[in-house]
C-alpha positions as CSV (number, residue, x, y, z in Angstrom):
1,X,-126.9,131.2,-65.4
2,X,-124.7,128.1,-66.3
3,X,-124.4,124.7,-64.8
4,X,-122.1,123.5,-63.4
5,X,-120.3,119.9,-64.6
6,X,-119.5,118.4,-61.4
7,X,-116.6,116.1,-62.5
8,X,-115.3,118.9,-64.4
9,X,-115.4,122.1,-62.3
10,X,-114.7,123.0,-58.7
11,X,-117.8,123.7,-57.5
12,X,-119.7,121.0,-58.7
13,X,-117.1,118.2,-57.4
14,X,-116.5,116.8,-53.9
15,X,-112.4,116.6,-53.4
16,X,-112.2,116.9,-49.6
17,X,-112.2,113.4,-48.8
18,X,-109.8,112.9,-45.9
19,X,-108.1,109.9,-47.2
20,X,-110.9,106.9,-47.6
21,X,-109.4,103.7,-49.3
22,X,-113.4,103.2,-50.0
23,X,-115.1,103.7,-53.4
24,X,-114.7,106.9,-55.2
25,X,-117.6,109.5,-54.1
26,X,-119.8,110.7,-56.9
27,X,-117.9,112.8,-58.8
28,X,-119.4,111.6,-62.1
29,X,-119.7,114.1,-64.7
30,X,-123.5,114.4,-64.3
31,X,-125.3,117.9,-64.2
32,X,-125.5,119.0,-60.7
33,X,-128.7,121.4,-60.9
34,X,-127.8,122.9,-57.6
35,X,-124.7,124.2,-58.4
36,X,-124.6,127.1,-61.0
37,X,-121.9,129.8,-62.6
38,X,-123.7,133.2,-63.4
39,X,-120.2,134.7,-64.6
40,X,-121.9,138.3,-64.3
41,X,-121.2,138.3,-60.9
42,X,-117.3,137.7,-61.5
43,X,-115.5,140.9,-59.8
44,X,-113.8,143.0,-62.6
45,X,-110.2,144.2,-61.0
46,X,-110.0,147.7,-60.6
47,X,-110.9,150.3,-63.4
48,X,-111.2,147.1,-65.7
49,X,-113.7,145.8,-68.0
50,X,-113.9,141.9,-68.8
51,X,-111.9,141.1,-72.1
52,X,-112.7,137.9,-72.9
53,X,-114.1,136.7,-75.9
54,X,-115.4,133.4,-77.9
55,X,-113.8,132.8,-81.1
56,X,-116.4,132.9,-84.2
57,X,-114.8,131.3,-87.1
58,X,-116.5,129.0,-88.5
59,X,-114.1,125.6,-88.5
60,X,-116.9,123.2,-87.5
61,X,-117.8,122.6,-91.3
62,X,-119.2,118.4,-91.4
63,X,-116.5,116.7,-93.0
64,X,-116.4,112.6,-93.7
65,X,-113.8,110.7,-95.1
66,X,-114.6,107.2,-96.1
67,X,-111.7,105.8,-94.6
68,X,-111.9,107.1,-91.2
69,X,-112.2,104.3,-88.9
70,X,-116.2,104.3,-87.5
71,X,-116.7,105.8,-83.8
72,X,-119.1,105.4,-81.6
73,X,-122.6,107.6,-81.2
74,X,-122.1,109.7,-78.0
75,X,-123.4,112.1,-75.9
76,X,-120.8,115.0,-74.3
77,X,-122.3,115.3,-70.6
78,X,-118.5,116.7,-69.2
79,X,-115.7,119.1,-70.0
80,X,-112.5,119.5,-68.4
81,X,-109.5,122.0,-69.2
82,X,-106.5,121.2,-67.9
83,X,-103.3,122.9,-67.3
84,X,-101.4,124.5,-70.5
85,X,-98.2,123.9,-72.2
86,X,-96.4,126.8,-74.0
87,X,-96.9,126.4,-77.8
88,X,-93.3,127.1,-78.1
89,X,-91.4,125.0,-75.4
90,X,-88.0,127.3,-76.1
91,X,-89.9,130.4,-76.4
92,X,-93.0,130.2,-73.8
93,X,-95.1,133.4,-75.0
94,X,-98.7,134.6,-76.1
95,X,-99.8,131.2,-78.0
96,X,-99.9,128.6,-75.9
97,X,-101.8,125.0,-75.7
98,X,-104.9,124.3,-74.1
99,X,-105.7,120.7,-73.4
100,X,-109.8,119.9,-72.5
101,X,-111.7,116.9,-72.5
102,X,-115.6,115.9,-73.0
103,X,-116.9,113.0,-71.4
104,X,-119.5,110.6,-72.5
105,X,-122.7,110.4,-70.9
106,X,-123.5,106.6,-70.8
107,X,-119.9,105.5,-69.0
108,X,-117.9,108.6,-68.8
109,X,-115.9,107.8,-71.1
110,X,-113.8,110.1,-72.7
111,X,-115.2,111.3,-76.4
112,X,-112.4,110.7,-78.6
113,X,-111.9,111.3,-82.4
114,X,-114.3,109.6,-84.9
115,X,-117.1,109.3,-82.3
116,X,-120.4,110.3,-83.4
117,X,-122.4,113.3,-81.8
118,X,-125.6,113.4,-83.9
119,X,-124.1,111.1,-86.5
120,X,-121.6,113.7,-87.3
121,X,-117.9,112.4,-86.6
122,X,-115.6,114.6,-84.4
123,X,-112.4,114.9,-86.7
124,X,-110.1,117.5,-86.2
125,X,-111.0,120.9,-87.7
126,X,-113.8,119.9,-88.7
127,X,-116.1,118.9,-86.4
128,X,-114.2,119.5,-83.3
129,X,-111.7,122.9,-83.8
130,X,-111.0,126.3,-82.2
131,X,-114.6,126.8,-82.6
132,X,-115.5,123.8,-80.2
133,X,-114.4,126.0,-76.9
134,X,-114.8,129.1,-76.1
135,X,-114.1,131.9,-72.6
136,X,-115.5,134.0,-70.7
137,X,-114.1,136.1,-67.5
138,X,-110.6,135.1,-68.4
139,X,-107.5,136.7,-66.3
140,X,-104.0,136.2,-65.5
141,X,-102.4,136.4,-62.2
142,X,-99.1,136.9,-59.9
143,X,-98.1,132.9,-59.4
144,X,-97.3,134.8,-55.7
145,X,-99.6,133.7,-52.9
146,X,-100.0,137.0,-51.8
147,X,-103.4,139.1,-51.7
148,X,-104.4,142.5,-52.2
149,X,-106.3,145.3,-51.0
150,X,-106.0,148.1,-53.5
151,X,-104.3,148.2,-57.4
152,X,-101.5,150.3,-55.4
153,X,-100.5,146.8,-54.0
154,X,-100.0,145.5,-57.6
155,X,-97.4,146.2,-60.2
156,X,-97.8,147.2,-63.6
157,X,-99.8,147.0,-65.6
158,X,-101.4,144.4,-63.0
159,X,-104.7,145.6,-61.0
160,X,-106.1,144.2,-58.2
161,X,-109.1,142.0,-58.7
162,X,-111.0,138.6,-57.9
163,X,-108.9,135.7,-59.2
164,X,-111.9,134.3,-60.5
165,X,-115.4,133.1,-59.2
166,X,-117.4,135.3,-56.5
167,X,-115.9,134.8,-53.4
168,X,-112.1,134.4,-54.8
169,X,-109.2,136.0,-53.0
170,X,-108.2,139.5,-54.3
171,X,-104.8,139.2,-56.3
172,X,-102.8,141.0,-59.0
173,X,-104.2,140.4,-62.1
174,X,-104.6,141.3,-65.7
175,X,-107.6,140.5,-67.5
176,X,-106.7,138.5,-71.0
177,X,-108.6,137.7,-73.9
178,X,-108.2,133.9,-75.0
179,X,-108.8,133.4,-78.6
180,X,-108.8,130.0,-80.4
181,X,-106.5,129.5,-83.4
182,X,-108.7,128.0,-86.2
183,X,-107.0,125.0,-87.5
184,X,-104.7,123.7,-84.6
185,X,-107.1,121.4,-82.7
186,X,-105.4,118.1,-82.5
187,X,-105.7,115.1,-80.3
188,X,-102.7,114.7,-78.4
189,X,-102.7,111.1,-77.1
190,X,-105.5,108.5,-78.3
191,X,-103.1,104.8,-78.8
192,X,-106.6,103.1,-78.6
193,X,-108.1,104.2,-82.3
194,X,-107.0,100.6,-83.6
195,X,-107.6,97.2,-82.2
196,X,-103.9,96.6,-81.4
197,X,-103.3,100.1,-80.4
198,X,-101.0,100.1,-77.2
199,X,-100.0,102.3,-73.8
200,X,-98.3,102.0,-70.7
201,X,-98.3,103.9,-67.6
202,X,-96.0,104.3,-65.2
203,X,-95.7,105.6,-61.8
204,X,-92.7,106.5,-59.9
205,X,-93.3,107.8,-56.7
206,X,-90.8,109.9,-54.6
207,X,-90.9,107.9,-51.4
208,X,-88.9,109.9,-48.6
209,X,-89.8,111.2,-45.4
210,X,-90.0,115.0,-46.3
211,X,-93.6,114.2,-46.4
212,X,-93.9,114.1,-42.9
213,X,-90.9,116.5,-41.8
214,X,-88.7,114.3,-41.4
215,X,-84.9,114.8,-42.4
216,X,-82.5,111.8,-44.8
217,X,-80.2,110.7,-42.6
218,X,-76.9,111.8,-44.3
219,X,-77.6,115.5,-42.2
220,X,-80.1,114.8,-39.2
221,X,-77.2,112.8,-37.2
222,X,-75.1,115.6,-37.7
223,X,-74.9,118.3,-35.3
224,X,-76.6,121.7,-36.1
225,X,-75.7,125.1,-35.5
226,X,-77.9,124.6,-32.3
227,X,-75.0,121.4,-31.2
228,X,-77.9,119.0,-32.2
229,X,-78.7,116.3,-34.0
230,X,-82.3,116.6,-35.8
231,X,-83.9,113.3,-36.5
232,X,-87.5,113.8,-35.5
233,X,-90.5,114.6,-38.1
234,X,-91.2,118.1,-37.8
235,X,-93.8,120.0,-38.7
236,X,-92.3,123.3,-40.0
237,X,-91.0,121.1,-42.8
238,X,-93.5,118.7,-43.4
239,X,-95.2,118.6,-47.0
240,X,-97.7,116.3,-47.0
241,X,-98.4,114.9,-43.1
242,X,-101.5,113.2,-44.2
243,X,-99.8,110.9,-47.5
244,X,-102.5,112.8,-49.5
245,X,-99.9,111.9,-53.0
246,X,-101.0,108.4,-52.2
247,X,-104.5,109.0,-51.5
248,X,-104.3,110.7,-55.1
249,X,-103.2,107.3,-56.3
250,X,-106.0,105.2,-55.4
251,X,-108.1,108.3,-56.8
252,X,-106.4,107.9,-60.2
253,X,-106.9,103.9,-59.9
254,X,-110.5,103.8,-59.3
255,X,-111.2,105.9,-62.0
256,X,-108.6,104.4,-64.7
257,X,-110.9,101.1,-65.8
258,X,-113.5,103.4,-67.3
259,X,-111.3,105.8,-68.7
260,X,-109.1,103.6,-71.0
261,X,-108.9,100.5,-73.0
262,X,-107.9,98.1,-70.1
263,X,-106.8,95.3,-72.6
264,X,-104.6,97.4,-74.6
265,X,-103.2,99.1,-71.1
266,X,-100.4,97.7,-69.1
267,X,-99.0,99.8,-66.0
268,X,-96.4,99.5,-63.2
269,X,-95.6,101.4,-60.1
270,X,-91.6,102.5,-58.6
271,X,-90.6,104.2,-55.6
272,X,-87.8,105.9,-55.2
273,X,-85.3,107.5,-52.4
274,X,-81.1,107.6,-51.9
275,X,-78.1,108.2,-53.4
276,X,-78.0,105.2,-55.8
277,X,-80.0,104.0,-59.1
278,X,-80.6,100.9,-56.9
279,X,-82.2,102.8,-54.8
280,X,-85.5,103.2,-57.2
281,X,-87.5,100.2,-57.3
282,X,-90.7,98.6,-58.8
283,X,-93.5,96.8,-56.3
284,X,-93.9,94.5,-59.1
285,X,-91.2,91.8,-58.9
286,X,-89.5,90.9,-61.9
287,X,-86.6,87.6,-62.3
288,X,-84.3,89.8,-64.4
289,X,-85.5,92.9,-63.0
290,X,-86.9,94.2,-66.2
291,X,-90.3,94.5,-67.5
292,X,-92.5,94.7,-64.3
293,X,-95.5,96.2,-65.9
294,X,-99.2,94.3,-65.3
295,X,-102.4,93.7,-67.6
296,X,-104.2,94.9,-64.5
297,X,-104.9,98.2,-64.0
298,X,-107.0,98.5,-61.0
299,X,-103.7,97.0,-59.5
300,X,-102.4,100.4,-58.4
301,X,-104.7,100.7,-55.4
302,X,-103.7,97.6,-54.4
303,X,-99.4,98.2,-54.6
304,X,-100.6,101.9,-53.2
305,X,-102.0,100.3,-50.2
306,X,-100.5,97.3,-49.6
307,X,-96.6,97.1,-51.4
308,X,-95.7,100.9,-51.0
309,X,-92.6,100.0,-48.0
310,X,-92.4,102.9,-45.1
311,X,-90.7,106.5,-46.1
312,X,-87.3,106.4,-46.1
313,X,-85.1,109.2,-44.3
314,X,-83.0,109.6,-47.9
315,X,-82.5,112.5,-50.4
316,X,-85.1,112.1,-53.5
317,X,-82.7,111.2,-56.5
318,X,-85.4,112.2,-58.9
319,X,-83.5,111.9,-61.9
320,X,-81.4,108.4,-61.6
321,X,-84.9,107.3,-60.5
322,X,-86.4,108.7,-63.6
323,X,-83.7,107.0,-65.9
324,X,-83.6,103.7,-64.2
325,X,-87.6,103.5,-64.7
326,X,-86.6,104.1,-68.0
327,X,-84.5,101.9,-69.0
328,X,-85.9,98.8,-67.3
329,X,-89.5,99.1,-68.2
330,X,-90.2,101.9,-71.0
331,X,-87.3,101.8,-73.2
332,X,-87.5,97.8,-74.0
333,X,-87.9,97.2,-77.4
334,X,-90.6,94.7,-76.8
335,X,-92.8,97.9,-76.4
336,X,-91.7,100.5,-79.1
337,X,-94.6,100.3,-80.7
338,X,-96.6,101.7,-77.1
339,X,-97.8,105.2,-75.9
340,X,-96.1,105.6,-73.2
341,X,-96.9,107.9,-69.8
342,X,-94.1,108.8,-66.9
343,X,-96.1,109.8,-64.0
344,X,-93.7,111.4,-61.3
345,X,-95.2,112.1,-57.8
346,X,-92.7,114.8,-55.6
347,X,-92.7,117.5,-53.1
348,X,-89.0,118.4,-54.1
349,X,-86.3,118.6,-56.9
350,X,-83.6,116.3,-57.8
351,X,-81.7,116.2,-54.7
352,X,-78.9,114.3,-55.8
353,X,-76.4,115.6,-58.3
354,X,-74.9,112.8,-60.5
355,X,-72.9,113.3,-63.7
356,X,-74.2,110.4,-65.1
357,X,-78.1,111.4,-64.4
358,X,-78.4,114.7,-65.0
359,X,-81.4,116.9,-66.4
360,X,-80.2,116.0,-70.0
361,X,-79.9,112.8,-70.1
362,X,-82.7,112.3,-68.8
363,X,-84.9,114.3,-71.3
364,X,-82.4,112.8,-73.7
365,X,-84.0,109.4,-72.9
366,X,-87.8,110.7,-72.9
367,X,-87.3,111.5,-76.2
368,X,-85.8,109.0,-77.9
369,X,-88.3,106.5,-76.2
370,X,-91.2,109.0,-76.8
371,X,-92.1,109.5,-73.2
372,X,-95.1,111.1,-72.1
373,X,-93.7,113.1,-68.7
374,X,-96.4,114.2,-66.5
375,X,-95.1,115.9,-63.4
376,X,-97.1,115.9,-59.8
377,X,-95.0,118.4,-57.8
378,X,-96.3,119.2,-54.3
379,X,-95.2,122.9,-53.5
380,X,-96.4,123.2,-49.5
381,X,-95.2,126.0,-47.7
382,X,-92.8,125.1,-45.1
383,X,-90.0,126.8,-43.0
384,X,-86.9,126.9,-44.6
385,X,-84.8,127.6,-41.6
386,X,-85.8,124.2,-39.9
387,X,-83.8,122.1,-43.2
388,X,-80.5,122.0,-43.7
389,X,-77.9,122.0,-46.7
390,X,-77.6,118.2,-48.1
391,X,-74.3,117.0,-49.3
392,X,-76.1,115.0,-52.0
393,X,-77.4,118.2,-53.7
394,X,-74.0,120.0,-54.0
395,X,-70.8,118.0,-52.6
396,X,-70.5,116.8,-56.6
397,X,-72.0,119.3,-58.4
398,X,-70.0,122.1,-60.5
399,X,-69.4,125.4,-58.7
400,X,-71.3,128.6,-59.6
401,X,-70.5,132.0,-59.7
402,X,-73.8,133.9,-59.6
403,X,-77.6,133.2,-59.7
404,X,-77.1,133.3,-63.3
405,X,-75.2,129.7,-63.2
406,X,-78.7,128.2,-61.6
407,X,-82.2,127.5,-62.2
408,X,-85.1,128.9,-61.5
409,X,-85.6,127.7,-57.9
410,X,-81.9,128.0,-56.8
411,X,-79.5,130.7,-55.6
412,X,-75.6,130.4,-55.9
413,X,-73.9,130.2,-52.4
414,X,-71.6,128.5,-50.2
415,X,-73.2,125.1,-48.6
416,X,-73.5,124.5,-45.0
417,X,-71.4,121.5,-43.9
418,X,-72.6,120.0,-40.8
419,X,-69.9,117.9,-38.4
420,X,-69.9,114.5,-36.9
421,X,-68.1,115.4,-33.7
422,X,-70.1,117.9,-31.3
423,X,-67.7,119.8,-30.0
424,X,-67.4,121.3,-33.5
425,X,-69.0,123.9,-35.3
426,X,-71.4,123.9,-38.6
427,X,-68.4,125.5,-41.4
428,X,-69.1,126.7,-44.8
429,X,-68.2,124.7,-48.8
430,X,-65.3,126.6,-50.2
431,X,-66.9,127.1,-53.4
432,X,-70.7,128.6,-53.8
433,X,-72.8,126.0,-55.7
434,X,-76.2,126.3,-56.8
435,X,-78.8,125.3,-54.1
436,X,-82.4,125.8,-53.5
437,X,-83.7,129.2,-52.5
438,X,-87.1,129.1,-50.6
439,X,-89.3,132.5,-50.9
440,X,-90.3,134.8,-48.2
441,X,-94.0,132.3,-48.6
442,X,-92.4,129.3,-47.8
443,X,-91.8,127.8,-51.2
444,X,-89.6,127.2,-54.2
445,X,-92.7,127.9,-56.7
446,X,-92.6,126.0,-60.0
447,X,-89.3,124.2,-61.0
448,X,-88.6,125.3,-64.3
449,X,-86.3,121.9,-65.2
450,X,-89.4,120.0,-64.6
451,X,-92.0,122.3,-66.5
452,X,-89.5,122.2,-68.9
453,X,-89.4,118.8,-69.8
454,X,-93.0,118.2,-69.5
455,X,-93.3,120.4,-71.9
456,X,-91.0,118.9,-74.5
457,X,-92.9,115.7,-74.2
458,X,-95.9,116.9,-74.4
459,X,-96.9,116.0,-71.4
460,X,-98.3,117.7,-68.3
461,X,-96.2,119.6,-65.4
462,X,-98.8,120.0,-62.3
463,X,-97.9,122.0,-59.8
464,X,-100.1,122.1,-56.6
465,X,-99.4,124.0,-53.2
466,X,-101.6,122.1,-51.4
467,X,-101.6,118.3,-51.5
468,X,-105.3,117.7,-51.4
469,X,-105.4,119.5,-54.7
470,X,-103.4,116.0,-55.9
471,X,-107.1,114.2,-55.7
472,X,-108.4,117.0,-57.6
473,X,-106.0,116.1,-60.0
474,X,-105.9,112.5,-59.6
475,X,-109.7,112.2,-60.4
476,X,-109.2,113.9,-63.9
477,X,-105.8,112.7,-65.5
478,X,-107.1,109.5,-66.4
479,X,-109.8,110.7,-68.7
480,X,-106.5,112.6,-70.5
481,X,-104.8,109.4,-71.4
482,X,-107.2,108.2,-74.3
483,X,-109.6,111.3,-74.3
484,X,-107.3,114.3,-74.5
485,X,-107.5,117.4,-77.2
486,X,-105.6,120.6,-77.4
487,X,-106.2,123.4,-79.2
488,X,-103.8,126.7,-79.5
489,X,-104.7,129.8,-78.2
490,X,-103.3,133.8,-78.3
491,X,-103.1,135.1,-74.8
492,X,-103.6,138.5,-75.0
493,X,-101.7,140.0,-72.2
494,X,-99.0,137.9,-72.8
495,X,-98.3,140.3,-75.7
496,X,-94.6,141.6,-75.1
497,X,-95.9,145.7,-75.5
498,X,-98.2,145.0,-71.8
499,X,-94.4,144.9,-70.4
500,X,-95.9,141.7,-68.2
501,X,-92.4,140.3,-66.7
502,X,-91.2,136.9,-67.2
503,X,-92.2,134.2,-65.1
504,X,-95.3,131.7,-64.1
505,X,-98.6,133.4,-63.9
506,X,-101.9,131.6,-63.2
507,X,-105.3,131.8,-65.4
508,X,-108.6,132.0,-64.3
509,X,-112.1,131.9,-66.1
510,X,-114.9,130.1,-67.5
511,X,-114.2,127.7,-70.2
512,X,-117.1,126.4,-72.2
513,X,-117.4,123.0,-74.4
514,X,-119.7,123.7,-77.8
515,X,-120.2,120.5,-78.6
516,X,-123.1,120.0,-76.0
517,X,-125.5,122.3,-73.5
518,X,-124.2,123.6,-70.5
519,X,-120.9,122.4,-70.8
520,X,-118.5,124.3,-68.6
521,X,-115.0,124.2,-67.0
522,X,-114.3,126.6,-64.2
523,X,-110.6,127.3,-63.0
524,X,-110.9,130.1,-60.2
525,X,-109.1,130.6,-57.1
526,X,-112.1,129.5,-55.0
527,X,-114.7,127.5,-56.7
528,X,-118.5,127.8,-55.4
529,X,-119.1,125.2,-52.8
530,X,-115.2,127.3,-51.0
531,X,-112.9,125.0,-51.5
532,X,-110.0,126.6,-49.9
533,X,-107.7,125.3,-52.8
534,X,-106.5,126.9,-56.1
535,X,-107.7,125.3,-59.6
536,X,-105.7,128.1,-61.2
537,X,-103.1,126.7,-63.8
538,X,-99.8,127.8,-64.3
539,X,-99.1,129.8,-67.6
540,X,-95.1,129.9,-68.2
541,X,-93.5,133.0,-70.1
542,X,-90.5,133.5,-70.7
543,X,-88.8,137.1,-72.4
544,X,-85.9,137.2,-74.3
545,X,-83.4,138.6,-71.5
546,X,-84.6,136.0,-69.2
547,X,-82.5,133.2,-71.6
């Protein structure tokens, strides 16, 4: 039997608080003896054995090197995985990137290189390599909501089969063996090694009234097919009733203080919603409207709470959001010498098509600036029938002439055009343009322009069908800025001979932190105590005729 960590694992953590601007509950990284793993019990899909397996190589060799700055003595009480990145970002396949953290026993803290466990210093393959982590139980599955009954249900070479712990929901899956590739453990952001080592965070927060149901205003005063307008919050399209995204932020906040340097952190908070660059502004004011970040970074429960304005009934122009963040805060040159994170909070895509702001440019400007992009996308199933067509998304964008011309999420066809005048009728765009196509489930599923460029920034594209599983999120992202390592892994069943199809698949298992006892990460479908939300992340592949 295995213990559970509970600020690392589902079962062991509390994250269905119903929105309390109080203290964060204990969710502290401390064994919870109650809560165990015994990963025996783990169904086996149909006509399957388990096939996962611990890597043995020996890369943990003691290695010092005089110059190495000096670390402090710690001891690893908590181990998170988070979500993986391809290895390859333009060919998403079998090796991809697996991003953990261990936290420190006395403050939580995240262990970070050149700390001392036993006065032996964690250096990079060395100390702390491929042979650090190891699985058990490990599977991939549909990124489909759908269950099933029997392996009949599932296509090929998929069975059906718990999508993780006991008690999970019965999906298509595969099991996969994960194996760690000695010599590629890394830390991927640590600013803080060096007294004048420096980061910034930002937030930028899509701020509209899909949330809540509620069409932008440029289509509900139109009239409908029905010869109505449509300017009430409704629940068939509502995303997040509740505001759990900002719930999320307050989470985060709480918990950032003890998970980085706060006088080598600055941070700042935007909100965004319109038609218009403009329309994307900071809480923090600013005389030249540049530069709004704080030394304070317990300030973003405060501007969550208190400076956030109302949601506005506009289109979310993602992207001239995005670049207007940019260039006013992250790309000055009094801060080229800074980490820097984009945190985006949305439940949509860029709704707004603008020439100037387009997918491009954008990743243009996260990579010259060397921008961090870490995507919250809330994915809640809704019914498509009750939205309409917005004139922002297409009336300016090229024409297409098949799905081929789109992305991921979208289908190519003519636009609904919805009229002023009553006594008229709801007529079609002339050309077909790209626009999004909802699944028989309710939902777009992952946005591949976002995963995309998440990916090429190394940062983190989090996609959540449920916005409670935001706090989930929320109190674990901090420990990444300072604290986070990666280490690349072969996914068996990702191998192109299985004849797996391209796409987003989800990976469940039990991951398992070497450099202390009883160190465990769980990402299952439905974790012990039944939460009713998925910790499963999002694997992307991607086959040659899907390009």
């Amino acid at each position: 039997m295995l213990a559970c960590i509970s600020i690392i694992t589902v079962g062991c953590s509390s994250d269905t608080e119903q929105g309390s601007d109080g203290p964060p509950s204990a969710d502290t990284g401390v064994m919870d003896a109650n809560s165990t793993v015994d990963i025996r019990e783990m169904d086996s899909p149909d006509g399957e054995e388990p096939n996962g397996r611990r890597d043995t190589s020996d890369d943990t060799a003691d290695s010092v090197i005089d110059s190495e700055p000096d670390g402090s003595d710690v001891n690893p009480v908590g181990f998170t995985v988070l979500p993986p990145r391809p290895a390859s970002c333009d060919q998403p396949g079998v090796n991809q990137r697996i991003p953990f953290y261990f936290a420190h026993a006395d403050d939580q803290s995240p262990i970070v290189k050149w700390d001392r466990i036993n006065g032996d210093r964690l250096t990079p393959n060395t100390r702390l390599g491929a042979g650090s982590i190891s699985s058990r139980r490990t599977r991939i599955a549909q990124q489909s909501y759908q269950t099933c009954e029997s392996s009949a249900d599932c296509p090929s070479p998929l069975k059906c089969g718990a999508s993780g712990l006991p008690g999970a929901k019965r999906r298509c899956t595969f099991p996969t063996s994960v194996e760690f590739v000695p010599g590629t453990a890394q830390m991927d952001y640590r600013p803080n090694l060096k007294d004048d080592s420096k980061q910034l965070i930002t937030f930028l927060v899509d701020n509209t009234t899909s949330y809540v149901g509620q069409l932008p205003n440029e289509v509900s005063t139109r009239y409908g097919e029905d010869g109505n307008i449509d300017t009430d919050e409704d629940p068939r399209r509502s995303t997040d009733p509740r505001r759990k995204h900002r719930e999320a932020l307050k989470q985060f906040s709480d918990r950032l203080p003890g998970a980085v340097n706060e006088d080598n952190t600055k941070i700042s908070l935007w909100y965004y919603g319109g038609t218009k660059r403009a329309n994307t502004r900071a809480v923090a004011r600013s005389s030249a409207d540049r530069d709004h970040f704080r030394d304070s970074v317990t300030l973003l429960r405060d501007w969550v709470s208190n400076e956030l304005p109302n949601l506005a009934p506009r289109p979310a122009n993602t992207y001239q959001a995005m670049l207007r963040a940019i260039n006013q805060d992250l790309s000055l040159d009094k801060y080229a010498d800074h980490e820097k994170f984009l945190f985006v909070v949305t439940d949509s895509p860029n709704e707004v098509y603008d020439s100037s702001a387009t997918r491009t440019r954008v990743m243009n400007k996260l990579q010259e600036h060397n921008i961090r992009l870490v995507v919250l996308h809330i994915d809640a199933q809704i019914q498509p029938d009750a939205l309409r067509d917005l004139p922002s998304y297409w009336k300016d964008s090229p024409p297409c002439e098949s799905d081929a011309d789109c992305a991921n999420f979208e289908t190519c066809r003519r636009a609904q055009k919805y009229p002023e005048d009553k006594s008229k009728s709801v007529t079609e765009s002339t050309l077909k343009h790209c626009m999004p196509a909802y699944g028989d489930n309710g939902r777009l599923g992952p946005l591949e322009p976002y995963a995309d460029m998440a990916c090429r920034t190394r940062g983190h594209y989090l996609y959540v069908n449920d916005p409670q599983k935001l706090i989930w999120y929320a109190k674990r992202l901090p420990f990444m800025l300072d604290g986070q390592w990666s280490v690349e892994a072969e996914v068996s069943a990702f191998d192109e001979q299985l004849g797996l199809e391209g796409g987003y698949y989800r990976l469940s298992g039990v991951f398992f932190g070497l450099l202390g006892a009883n160190l465990a990460s769980t990402l299952s479908d439905v974790g012990p105590e039944g939460q009713n939300f998925d910790t499963r992340p999002l694997l992307r592949l991607q086959r040659n005729d899907d390009q």
